[in-house]
C-alpha positions as CSV (number, residue, x, y, z in Angstrom):
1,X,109.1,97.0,72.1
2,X,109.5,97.5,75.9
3,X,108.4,94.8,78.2
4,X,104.9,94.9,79.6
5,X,104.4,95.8,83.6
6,X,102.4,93.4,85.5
7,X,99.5,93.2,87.0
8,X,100.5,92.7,90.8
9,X,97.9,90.0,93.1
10,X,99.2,90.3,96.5
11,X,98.1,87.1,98.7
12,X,98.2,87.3,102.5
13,X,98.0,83.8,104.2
14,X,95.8,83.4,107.6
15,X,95.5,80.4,109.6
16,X,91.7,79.5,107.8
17,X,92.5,81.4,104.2
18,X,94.3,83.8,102.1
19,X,93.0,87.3,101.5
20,X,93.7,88.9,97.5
21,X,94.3,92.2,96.6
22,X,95.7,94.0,93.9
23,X,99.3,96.1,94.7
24,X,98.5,99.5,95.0
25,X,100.4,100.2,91.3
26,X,98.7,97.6,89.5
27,X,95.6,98.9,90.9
28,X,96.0,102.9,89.6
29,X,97.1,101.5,86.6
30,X,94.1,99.3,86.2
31,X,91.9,102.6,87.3
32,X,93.3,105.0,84.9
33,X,93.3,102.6,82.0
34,X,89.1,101.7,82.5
35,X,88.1,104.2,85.3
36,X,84.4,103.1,85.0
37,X,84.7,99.7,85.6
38,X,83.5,98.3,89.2
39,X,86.3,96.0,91.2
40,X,86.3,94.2,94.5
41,X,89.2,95.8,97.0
42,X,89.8,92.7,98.0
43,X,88.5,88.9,97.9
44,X,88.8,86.0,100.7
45,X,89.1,82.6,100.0
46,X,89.4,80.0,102.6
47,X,90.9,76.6,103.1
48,X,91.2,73.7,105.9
49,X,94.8,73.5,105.7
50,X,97.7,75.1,104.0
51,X,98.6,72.7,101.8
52,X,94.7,73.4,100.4
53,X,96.3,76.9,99.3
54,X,97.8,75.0,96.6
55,X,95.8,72.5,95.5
56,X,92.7,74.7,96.0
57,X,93.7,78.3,95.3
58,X,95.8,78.1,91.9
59,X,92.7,77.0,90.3
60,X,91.0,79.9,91.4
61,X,93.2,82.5,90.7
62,X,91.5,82.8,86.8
63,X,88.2,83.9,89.0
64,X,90.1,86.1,91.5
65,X,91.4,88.2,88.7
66,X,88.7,88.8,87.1
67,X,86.6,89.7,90.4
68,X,89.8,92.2,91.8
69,X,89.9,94.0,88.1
70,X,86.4,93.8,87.0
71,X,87.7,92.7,83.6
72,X,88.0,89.3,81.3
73,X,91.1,88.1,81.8
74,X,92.0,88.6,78.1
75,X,91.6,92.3,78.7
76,X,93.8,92.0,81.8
77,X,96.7,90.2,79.8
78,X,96.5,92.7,77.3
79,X,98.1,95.2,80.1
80,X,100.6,92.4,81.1
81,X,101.1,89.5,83.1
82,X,99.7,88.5,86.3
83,X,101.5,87.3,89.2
84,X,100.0,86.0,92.5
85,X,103.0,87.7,95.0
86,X,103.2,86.2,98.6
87,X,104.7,89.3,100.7
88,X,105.6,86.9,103.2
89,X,107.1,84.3,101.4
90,X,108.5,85.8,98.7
91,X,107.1,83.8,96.6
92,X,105.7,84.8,93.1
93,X,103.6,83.0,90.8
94,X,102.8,83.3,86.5
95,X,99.0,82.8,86.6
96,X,97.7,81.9,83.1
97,X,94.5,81.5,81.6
98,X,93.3,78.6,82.3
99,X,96.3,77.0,83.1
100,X,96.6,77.8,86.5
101,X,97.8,74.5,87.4
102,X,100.6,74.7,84.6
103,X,101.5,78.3,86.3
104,X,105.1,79.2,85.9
105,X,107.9,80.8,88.3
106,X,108.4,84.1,87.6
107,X,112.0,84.3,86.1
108,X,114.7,85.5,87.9
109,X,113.6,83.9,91.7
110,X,115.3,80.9,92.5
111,X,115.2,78.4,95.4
112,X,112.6,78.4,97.7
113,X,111.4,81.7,96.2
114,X,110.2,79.5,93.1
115,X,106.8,78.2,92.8
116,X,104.8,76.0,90.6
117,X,100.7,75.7,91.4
């Protein structure tokens, strides 16, 4: 069995917030597989400072799926994983259901590429 593609959150940091979206692949493939279902292009969450992006944010990831793909998450898993990506940063997190705060590093990244929410 081949391993499952997946599902791409791209997270842009501002100064007040972070801005999700899905990757432009994860989002065709998301489209094709359930054409009819209605997404958000893009959600904003804010925060005071950055370290709020970690305490804060990881927790809400479970809800920021769902809202960016318009499905449950169990139907989202079923296509693959989903990662939070940091373009910036480099930086690549495992979200999983429920267990945000348990969130592991996507293998293969190391040092400072590697990050726990």
């Amino acid at each position: 069995m081949s391993e499952q593609k997946p599902i791409i959150i791209l997270a842009g940091l501002q100064s007040d917030g972070a801005t999700y979206r899905l990757d432009p692949l994860s989002q065709r493939r998301l489209r094709e597989t359930f054409p009819d279902v209605p997404t958000a292009p893009s959600i904003f969450v804010g925060f005071e400072t950055r370290a709020d992006f970690e305490s804060l944010h990881g927790p809400m990831w479970d809800y920021v799926v769902i809202l960016l793909t318009g499905l449950t998450r169990k139907r989202v898993e079923a296509l693959g994983p989903v990662i939070v990506r940091l373009p910036a940063t480099g930086q690549e997190f495992v979200v999983k259901e429920r267990h945000v705060e348990d969130a592991e590093p996507v293998p293969g990244l190391s040092g400072s590429n590697m990050g726990h929410v």
